[in-house]
C-alpha positions as CSV (number, residue, x, y, z in Angstrom):
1,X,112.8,108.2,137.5
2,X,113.9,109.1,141.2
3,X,116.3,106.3,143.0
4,X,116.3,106.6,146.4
5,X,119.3,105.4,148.7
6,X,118.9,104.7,152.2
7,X,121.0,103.0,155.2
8,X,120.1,99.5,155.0
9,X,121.0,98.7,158.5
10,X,120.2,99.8,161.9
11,X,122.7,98.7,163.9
12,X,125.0,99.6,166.9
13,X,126.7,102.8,167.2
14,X,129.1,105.1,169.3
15,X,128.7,108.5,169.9
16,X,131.5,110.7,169.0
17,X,131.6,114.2,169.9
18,X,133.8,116.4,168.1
19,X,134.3,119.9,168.1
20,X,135.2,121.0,164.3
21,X,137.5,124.8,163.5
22,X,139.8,125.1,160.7
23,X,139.0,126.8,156.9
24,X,136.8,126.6,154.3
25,X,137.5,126.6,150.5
26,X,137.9,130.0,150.1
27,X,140.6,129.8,153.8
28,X,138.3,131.3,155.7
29,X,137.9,130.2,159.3
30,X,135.0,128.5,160.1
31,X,134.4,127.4,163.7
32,X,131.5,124.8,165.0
33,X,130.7,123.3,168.5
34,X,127.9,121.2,166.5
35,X,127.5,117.5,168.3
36,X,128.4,114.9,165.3
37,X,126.8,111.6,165.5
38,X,129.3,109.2,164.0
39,X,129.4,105.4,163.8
40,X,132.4,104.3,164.6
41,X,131.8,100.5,164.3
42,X,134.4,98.9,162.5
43,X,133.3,96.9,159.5
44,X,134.9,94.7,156.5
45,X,136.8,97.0,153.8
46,X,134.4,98.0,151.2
47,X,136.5,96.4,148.5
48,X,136.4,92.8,148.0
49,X,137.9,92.4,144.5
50,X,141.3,90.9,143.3
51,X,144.2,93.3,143.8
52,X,145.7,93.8,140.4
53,X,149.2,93.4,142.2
54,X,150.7,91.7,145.3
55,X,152.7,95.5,146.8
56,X,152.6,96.3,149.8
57,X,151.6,99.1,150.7
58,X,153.8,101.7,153.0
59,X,152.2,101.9,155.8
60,X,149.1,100.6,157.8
61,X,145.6,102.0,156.6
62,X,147.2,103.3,153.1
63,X,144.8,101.2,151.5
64,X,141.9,99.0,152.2
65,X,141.0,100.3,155.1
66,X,137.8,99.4,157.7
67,X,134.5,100.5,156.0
68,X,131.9,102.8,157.4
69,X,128.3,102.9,156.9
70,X,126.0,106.4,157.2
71,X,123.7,106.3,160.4
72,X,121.7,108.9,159.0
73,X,119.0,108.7,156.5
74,X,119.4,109.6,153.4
75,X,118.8,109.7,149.7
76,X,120.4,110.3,146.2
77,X,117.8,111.6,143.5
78,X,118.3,112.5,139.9
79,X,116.7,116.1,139.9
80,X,118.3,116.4,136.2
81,X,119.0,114.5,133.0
82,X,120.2,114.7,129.2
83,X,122.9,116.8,129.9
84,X,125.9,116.3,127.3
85,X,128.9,114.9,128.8
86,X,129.1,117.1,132.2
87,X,132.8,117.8,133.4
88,X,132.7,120.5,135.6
89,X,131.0,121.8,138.1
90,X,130.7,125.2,140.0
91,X,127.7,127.2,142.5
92,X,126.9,130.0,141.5
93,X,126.1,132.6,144.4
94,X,121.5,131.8,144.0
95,X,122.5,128.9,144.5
96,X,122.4,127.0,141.1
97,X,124.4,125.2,139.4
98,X,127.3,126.4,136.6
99,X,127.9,122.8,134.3
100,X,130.6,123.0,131.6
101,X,129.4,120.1,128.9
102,X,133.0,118.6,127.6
103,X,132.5,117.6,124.1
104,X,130.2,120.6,123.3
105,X,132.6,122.8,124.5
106,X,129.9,125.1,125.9
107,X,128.2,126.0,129.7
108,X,124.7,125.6,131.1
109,X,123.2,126.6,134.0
110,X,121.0,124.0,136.2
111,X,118.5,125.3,138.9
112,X,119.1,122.0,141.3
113,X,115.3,123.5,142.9
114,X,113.4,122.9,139.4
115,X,115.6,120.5,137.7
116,X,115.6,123.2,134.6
117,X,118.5,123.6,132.2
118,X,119.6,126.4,130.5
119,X,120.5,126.5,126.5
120,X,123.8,126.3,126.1
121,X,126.4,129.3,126.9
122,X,128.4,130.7,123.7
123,X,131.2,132.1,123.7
124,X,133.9,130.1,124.5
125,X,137.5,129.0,123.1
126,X,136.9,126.1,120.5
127,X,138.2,122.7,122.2
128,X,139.9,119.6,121.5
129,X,137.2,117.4,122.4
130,X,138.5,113.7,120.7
131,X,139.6,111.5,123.4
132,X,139.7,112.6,126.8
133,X,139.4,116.3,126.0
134,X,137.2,118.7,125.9
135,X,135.7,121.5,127.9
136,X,137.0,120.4,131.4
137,X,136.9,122.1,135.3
138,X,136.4,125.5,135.5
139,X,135.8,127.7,139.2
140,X,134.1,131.2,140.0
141,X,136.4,134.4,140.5
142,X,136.4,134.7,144.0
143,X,134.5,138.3,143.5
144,X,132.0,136.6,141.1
145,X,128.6,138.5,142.6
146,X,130.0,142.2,141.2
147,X,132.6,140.6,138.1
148,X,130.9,137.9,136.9
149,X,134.4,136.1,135.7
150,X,135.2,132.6,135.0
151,X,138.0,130.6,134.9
152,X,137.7,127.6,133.1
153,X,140.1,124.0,131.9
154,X,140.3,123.0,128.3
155,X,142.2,120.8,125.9
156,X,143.4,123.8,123.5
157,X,144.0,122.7,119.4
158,X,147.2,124.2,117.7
159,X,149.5,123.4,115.2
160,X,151.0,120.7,115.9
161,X,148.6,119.0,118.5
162,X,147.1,120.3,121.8
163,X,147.6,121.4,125.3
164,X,146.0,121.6,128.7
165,X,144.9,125.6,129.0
166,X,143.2,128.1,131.1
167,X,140.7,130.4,129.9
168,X,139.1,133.2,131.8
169,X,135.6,135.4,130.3
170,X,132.7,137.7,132.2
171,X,129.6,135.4,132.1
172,X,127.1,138.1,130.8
173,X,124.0,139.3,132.3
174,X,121.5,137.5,130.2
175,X,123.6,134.4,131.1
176,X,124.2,133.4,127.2
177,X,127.4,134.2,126.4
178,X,131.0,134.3,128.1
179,X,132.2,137.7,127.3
180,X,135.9,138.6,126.5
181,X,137.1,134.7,126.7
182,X,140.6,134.8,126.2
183,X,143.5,132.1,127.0
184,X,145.8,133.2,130.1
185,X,147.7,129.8,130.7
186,X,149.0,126.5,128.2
187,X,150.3,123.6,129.7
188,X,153.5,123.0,127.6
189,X,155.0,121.9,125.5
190,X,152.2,121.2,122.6
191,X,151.7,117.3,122.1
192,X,149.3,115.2,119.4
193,X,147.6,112.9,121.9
194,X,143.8,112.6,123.1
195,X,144.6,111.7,126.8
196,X,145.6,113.1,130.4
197,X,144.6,116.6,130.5
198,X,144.2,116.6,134.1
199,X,141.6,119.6,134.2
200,X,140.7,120.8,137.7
201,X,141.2,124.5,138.7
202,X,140.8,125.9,142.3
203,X,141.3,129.2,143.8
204,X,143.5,129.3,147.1
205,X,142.9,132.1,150.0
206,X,145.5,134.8,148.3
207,X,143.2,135.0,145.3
208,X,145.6,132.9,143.0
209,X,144.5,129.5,140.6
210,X,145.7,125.8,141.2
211,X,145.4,123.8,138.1
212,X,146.4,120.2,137.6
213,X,147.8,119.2,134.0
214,X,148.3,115.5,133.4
215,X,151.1,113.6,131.6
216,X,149.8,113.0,128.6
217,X,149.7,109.3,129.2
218,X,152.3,108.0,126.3
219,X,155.5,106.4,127.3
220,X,157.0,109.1,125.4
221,X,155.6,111.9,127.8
222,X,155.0,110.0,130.7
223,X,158.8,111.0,131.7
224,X,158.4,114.5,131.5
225,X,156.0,114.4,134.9
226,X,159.5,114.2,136.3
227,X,160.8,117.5,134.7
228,X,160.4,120.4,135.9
229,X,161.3,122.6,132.6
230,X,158.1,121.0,131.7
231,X,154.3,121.9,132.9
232,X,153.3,117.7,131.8
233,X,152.2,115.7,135.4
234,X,152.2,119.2,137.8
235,X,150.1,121.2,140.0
236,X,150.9,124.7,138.7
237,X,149.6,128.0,140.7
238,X,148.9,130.6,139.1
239,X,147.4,134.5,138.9
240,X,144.3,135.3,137.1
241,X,146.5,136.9,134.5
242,X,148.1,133.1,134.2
243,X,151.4,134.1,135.2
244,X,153.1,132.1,137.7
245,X,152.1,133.7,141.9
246,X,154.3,134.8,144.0
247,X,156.1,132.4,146.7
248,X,156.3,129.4,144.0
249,X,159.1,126.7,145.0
250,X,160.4,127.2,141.8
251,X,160.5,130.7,141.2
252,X,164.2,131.0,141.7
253,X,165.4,127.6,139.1
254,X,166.1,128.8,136.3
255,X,166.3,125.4,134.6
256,X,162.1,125.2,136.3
257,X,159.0,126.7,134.7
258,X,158.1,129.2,137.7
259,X,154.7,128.1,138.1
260,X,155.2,124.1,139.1
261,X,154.1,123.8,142.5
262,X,154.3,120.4,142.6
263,X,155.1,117.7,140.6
264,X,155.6,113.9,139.2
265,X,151.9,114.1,139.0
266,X,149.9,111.3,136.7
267,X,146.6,112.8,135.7
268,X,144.9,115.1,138.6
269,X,141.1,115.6,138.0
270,X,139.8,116.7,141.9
271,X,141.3,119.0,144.0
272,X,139.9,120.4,147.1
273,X,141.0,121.9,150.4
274,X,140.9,120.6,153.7
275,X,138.5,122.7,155.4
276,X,140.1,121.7,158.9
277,X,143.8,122.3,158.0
278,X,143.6,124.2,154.9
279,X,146.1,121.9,152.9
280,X,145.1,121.4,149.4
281,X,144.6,118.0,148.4
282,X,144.3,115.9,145.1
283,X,142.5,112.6,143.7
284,X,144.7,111.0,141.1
285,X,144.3,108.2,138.6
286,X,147.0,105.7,138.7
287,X,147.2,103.1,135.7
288,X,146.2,99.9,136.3
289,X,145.8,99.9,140.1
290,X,147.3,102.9,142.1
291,X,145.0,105.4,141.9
292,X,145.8,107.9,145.2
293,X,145.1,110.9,146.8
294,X,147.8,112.8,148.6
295,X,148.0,116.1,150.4
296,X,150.2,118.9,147.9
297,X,153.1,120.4,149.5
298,X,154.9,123.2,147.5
299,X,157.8,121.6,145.7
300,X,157.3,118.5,146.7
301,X,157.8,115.4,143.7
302,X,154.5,112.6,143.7
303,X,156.5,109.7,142.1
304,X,155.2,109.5,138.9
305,X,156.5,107.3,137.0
306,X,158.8,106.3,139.0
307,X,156.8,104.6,141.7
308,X,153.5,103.4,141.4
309,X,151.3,100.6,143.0
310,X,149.9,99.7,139.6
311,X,150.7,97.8,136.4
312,X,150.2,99.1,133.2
313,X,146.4,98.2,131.7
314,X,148.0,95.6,129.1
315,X,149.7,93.8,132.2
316,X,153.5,94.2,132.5
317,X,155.1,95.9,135.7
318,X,156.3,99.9,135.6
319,X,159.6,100.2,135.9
320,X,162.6,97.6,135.9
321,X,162.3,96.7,139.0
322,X,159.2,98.0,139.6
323,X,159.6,100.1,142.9
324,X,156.2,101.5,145.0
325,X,158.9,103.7,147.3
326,X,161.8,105.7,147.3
327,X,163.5,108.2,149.7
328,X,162.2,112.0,148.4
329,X,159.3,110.6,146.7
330,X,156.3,111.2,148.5
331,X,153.6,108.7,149.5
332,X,150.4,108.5,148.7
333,X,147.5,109.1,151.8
334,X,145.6,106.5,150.5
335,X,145.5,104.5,147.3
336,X,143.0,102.0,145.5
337,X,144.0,98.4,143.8
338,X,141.5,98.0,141.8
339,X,140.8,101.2,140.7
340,X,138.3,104.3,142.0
341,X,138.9,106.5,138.7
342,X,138.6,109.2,140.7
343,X,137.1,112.4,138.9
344,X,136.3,115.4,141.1
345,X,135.7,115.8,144.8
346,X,134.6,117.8,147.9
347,X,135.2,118.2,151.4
348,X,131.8,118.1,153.5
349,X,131.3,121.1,155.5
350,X,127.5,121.0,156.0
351,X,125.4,120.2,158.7
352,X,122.3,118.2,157.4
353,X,124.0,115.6,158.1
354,X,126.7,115.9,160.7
355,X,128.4,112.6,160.7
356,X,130.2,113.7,157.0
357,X,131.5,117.0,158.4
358,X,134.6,117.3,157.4
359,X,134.7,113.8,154.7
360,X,135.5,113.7,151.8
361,X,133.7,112.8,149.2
362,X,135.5,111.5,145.5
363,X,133.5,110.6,142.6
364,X,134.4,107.2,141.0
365,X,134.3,106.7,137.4
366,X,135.1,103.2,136.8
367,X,134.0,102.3,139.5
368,X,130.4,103.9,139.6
369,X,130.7,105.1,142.7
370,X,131.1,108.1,145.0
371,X,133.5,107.3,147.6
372,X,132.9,109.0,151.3
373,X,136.3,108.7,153.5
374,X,136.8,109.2,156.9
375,X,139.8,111.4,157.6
376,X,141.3,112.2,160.9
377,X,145.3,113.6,161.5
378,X,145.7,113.2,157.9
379,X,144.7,109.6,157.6
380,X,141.7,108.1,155.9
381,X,140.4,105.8,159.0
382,X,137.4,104.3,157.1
383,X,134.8,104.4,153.5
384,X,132.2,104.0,152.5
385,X,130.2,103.8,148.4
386,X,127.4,106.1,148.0
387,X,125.0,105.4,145.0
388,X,126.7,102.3,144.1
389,X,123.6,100.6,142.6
390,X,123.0,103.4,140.2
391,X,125.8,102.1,137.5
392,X,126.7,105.9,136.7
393,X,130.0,107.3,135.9
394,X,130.5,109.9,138.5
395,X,132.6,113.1,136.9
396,X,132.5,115.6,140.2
397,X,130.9,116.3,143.1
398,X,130.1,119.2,144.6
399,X,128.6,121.0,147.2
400,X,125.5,123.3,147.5
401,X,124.5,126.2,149.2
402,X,121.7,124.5,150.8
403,X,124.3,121.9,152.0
404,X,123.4,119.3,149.6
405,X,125.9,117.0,147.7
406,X,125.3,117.3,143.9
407,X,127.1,114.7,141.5
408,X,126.9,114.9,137.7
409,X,127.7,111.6,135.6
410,X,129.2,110.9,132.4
411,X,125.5,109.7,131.8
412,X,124.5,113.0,132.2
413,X,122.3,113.1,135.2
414,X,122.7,115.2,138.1
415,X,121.9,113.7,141.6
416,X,121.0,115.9,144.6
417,X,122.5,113.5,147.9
418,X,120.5,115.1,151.3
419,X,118.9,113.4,154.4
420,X,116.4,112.3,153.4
């Protein structure tokens, strides 16, 4: 059944008027002189619940800051359903939809004007799927429309255990099968565990990868987000051949694997880039408490496990004394206590509704949310919860070529968010 969401208030606004330039995704520069209507009341934080902790946080606005509330009209619909455990998403250049299905460790293709969903694509590396892994993130070559390749996350089985890897394959021309799927990047070293893959992959203007690995989640690995002779808790970039690109921080350590970019990472599963300044940015799950986003700087160390503004889930503090801040670790932008889960996420640069230009927009597991947040200078100044009646899961969100938010849950359904 369709569920419709609308602003439930009308209320009393200011006009802001702000003209947008920076980059899109792919670094492109985009330039607009549109008018944006935003509300700039201030209103309670949207999160009312019992911290988890009593930290403080760093600075003013890191977390818990005003809320927001959409002026314009709008709706979330379910335009598909009964899809299997939906990771990933990706747009294809007509416009639909490229899913990867996690535990079937297989691709369909969703056509968000029908609602119709392709049989499953073949052809793919066989997956880890117990746990948290699976068939995870995967993005289109940047040349898709005349190569047709594919780059894709997945928890790879071996001897021994499993890994976070990259795969890469030519989607083929009848769209069933991935063609030539081979493995150009593993995460290492192997471990036997079912958690904290991270799993989100992202092409950067030069034509080169970012892919987030997680820690692995034991006390026995969680260390090694700290290490760099290690690719556990990092942002690596890397080519499409899966070696490490040129003009890594780490390229000259010998003690470093050469593709860390950054690192002391938890478990990474959004990254996106700031359309107005191009910096990349990531959405992170913290333990109990502490989930974050920050902006990724080359070389820079996250904190992990060091600091942390959560607990772990069973109750006792991280570290002894538990620290949330320490000279060359860097600080979170924002952070949630409790939790977002945040799974995939998007920066808005459409224009049906002009008040989200430039937001960005996190999908919230746990939570069963989608979180929209203001950002201005590098600072969220407000948020907002989309769909938060639905009680869905949601994995990632995306945007589509008709300038539509999409979503996909852990439920399986697939929401179109537009004006309505």
């Amino acid at each position: 059944m369709k569920k419709q969401l609308t602003s439930a208030l009308v209320y009393a606004t200011a006009t802001a008027f702000i003209s947008c330039s920076g980059t899109n995704n792919n670094g492109t520069e985009i330039k607009d002189s549109s008018t944006i209507v935003q509300d700039t009341t201030k209103y309670p934080p949207v999160e009312t619940g019992k911290a988890n902790t009593d930290y403080k946080p760093a600075f003013e606005g890191q977390t818990r800051i005003a809320g927001v509330k959409t002026k314009t009209p709008y709706e979330g619909k379910v335009i598909a359903q009964g899809l299997k455990n939906p990771w990933g998403a990706a747009v294809l250049p007509d416009g639909r939809i490229l899913v990867t299905q996690q535990r079937e460790g297989n691709m369909i293709i969703l056509d968000p004007t029908t609602g119709s969903v392709s049989a499953p694509i073949t052809g793919l590396p066989k997956v880890d799927s117990d746990g948290q892994g699976g068939l995870l993130g995967l993005t289109l070559d940047p040349d898709f429309a005349s190569n047709r390749m594919v780059y894709w996350v997945f928890s790879e089985p071996v001897t021994g255990g499993n890994h976070t890897a990259v795969g890469k394959g030519k989607l083929s021309a009848d769209e069933k099968t991935i063609e030539g799927a081979t493995v150009i990047y593993q995460a290492l070293p192997t471990y036997k565990g079912k958690l904290h893959y991270g799993g989100r992959i992202i092409f950067d203007k030069e034509g080169n990868l970012f892919v987030s690995t997680g820690e692995r989640s034991d006390k026995e690995t969680r260390p090694q987000a700290q290490h760099l002779n290690s690719a556990l808790g990092k942002i690596v970039r890397i080519t499409k051949d899966g070696k490490a690109a040129s003009g890594n921080p780490f390229a000259n350590n010998k003690d470093a694997k050469p593709e860390i970019y950054s690192y002391g990472h938890r478990n990474t599963q959004g990254l996106a880039f700031n359309p107005v300044t191009g910096d990349l940015w990531n959405s992170e799950f913290g333990p109990r408490g502490g989930d974050e986003i920050n902006i990724v700087k080359p070389s820079l160390n996250y904190g992990w496990p060091t600091i942390t503004y959560g607990i772990e889930y069973g109750g006792p503090a991280i570290g002894n004394p538990p620290i949330q801040q320490k000279d060359g670790l860097e600080q979170p932008v924002y952070y949630w206590d409790p939790v977002l889960s945040p799974g995939g996420m998007v920066f808005y640069t459409g224009s049906n509704i002009p008040e989200w230009k430039n937001n960005l927009f996190i999908g919230g597991l746990s939570s069963m949310h989608i979180a929209r947040l203001v950002i201005e200078n590098n600072k969220v100044v407000g948020e907002e919860r989309l769909l938060a009646s639905e009680g869905e899961r949601f994995r990632d969100v995306i945007q589509g070529k008709d300038g539509a938010l999409y979503a996909i849950t852990d439920g399986g359904k697939v929401y179109k968010i537009d004006k309505k």
